[in-house]
C-alpha positions in Angstrom: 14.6 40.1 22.5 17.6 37.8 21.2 15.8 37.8 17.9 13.3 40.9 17.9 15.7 43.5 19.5 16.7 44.7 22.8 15.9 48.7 23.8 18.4 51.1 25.3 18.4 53.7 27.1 20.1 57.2 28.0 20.2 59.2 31.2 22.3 62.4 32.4 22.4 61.2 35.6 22.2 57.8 36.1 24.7 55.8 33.2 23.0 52.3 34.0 19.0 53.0 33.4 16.9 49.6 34.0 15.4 48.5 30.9 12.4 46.0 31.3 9.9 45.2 29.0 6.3 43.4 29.5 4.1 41.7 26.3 0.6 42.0 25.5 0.1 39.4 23.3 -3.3 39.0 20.7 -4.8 36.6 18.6 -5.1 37.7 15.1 -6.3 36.2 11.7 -4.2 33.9 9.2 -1.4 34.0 7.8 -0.6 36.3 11.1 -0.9 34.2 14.0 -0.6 36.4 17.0 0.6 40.2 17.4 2.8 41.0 20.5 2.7 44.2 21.9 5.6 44.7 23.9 6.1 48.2 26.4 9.8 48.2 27.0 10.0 51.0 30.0 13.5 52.5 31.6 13.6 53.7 34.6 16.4 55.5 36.7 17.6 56.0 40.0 15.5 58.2 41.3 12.3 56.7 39.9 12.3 58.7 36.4 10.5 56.2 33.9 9.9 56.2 30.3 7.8 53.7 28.3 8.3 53.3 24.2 6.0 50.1 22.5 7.5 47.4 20.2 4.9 45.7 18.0 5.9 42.1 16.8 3.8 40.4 14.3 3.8 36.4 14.0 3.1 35.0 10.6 3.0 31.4 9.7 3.9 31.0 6.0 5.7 28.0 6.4 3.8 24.7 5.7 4.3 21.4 7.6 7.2 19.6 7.3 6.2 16.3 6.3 7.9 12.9 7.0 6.5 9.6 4.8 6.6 6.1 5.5 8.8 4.1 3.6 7.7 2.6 0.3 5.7 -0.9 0.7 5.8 -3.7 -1.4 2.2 -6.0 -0.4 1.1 -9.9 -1.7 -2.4 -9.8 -3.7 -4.7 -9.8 -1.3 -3.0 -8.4 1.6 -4.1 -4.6 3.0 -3.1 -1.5 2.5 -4.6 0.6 4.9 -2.2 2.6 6.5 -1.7 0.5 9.3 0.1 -2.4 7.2 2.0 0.1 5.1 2.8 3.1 7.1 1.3 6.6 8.6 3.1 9.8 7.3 3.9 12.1 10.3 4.0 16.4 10.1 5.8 18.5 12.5 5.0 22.2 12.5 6.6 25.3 13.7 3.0 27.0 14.7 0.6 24.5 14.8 1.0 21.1 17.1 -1.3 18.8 15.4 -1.2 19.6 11.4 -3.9 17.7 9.8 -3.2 14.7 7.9 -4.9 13.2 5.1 -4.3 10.8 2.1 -5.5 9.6 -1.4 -4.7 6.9 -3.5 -4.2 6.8 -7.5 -3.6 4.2 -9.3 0.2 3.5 -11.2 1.6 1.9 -13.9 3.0 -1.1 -12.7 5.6 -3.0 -13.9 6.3 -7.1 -15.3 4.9 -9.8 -12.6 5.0 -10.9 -10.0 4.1 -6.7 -9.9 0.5 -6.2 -10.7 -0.8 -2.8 -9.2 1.1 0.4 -8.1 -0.8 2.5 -5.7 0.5 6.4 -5.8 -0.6 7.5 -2.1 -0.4 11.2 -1.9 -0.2 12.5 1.7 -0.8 16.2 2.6 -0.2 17.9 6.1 -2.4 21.5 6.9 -1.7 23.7 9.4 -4.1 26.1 11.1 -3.3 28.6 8.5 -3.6 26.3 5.6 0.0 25.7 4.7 0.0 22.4 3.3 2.8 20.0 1.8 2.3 17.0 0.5 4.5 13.4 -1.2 3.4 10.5 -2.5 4.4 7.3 -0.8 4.5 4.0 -4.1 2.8 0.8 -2.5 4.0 -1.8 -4.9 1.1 -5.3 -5.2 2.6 -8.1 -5.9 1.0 -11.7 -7.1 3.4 -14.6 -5.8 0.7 -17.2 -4.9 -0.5 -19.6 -7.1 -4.3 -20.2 -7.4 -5.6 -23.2 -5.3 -7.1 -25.7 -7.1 -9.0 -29.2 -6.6 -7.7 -31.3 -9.3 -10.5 -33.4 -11.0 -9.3 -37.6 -9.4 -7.7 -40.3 -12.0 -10.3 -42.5 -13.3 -10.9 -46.0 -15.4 -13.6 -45.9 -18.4 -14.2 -48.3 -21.2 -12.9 -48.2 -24.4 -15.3 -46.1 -26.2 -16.6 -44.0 -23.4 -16.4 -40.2 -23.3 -13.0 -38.8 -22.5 -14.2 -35.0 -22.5 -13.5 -32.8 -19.5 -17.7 -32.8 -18.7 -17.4 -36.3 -18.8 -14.2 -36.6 -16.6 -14.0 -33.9 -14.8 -12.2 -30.2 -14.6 -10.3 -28.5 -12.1 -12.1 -25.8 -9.7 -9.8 -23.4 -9.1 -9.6 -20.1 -6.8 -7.3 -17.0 -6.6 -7.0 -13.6 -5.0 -7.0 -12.2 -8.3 -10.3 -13.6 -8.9 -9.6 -14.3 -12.4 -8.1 -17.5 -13.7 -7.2 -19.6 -16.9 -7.3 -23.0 -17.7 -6.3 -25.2 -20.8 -5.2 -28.8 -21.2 -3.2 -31.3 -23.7 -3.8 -35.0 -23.7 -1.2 -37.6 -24.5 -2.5 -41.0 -25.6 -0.5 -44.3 -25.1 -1.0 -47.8 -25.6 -1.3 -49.7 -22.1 1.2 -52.2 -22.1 -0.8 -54.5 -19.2 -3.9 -54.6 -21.8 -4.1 -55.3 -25.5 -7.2 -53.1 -26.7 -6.6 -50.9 -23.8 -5.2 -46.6 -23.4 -3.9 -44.1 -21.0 -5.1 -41.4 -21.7 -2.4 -38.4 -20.1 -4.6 -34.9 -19.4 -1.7 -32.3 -18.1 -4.0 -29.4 -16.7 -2.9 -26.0 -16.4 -4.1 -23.3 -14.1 -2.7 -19.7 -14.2 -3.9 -16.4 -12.8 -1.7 -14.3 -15.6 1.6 -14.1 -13.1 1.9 -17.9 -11.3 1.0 -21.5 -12.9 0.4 -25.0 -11.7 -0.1 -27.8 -13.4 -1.1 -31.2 -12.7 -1.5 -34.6 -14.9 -4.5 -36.8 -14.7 -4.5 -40.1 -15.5 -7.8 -41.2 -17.0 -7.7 -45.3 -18.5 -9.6 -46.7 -20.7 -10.1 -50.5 -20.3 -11.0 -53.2 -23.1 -12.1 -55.4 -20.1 -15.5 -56.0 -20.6 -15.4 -56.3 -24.2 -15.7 -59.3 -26.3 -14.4 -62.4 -24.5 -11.5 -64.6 -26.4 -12.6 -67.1 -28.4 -11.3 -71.1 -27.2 -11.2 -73.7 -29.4 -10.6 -77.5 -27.8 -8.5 -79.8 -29.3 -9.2 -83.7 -28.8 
């Protein structure tokens, strides 16, 4: 009655009638949630009643009031499921459990390490099918380099095939699942053997945000060539 309304009453004899009131309340159909029938009835001192009927009709209108979980910033690789990134929660004036649900778009991201955005749009229902909704940014990022087994130093002859098939590549892996590869060779004299190189291969691996490189040393030797000539003196 604080917010629907109090009755009052009049009486020739009795200045003071009791004024009660009982409710009869009823289910109805959305957006009206319940309808409240309420018989106020005043009654004086010597028993003289009256009863008058106040009808009060609930309506839920209102949709959920939703709270998100913060924006989440996840490695390659790592989950986003809600339960690594954050639930949203709804609280509702009518309904104690609005229902929950979410789906994911894709964003434009931005410069690396950034790779992905993920728009997550959460809505909250209530029984009468208010809803709200926000969307909640997960941000990937790519700050792991790929892992890769570099291809082992070797010694070859003078002569012998220097290509990568013949000396070996690089196997690399990433959560990206796509890599690149290239390599530049350098090729010095080797000062411990006349007729001899060192042949400098710097590899490069990158999955388009993070790089490693790594040099291989790859020598070929004269030794085994033609042997010196000696001449004896008498």
């Amino acid at each position: 009655p604080a917010f629907t309304g109090n009755a009052t009453a009049l009486d020739t004899a009795d200045p003071a009638p009791m004024v009660t009131y009982a409710d009869d309340v009823n289910a109805a159909t959305c957006p009206v949630r319940s309808v409240i029938t309420r018989r106020w009835t005043a009654q004086d001192a010597c028993g003289n009643a009256s009863v008058a009927t106040q009808l009060i009709t609930r309506v839920d209108t209102t949709a959920p009031v939703l709270a998100l979980p913060l924006d989440a910033v996840v490695e390659l690789g790592s989950s986003t499921d809600p339960s690594a990134t954050g639930t949203a929660t709804a609280a509702d004036g009518c309904d104690s459990s609005p229902r929950l649900s979410y789906t994911d778009a894709p964003g434009v991201a931005g410069a690396c390490p950034e790779i992905a955005v993920l728009l997550r749009t959460w809505t909250a229902v209530d029984a009468c099918a208010n809803a709200s909704a926000a969307v909640q940014v997960i941000r990937v990022r790519d700050t792991t380099a790929p892992v890769v087994d570099w291809p082992p130093d070797l010694t070859t002859g003078v002569g012998a095939s220097v290509t990568p098939s013949a000396t070996g590549m690089p196997y690399a892996s990433d959560a990206s699942g796509t890599v690149a590869m290239s390599s530049t060779d350098t090729m010095l004299p080797d000062p411990s053997c006349p007729g001899s190189w060192i042949l400098n291969r710097t590899w490069t691996v990158t999955d388009g945000c993070n790089e490693v490189q790594h040099t291989q040393v790859i020598s070929l030797s004269a030794a085994g060539g033609d042997a010196a000539t000696i001449t004896l003196h008498p």
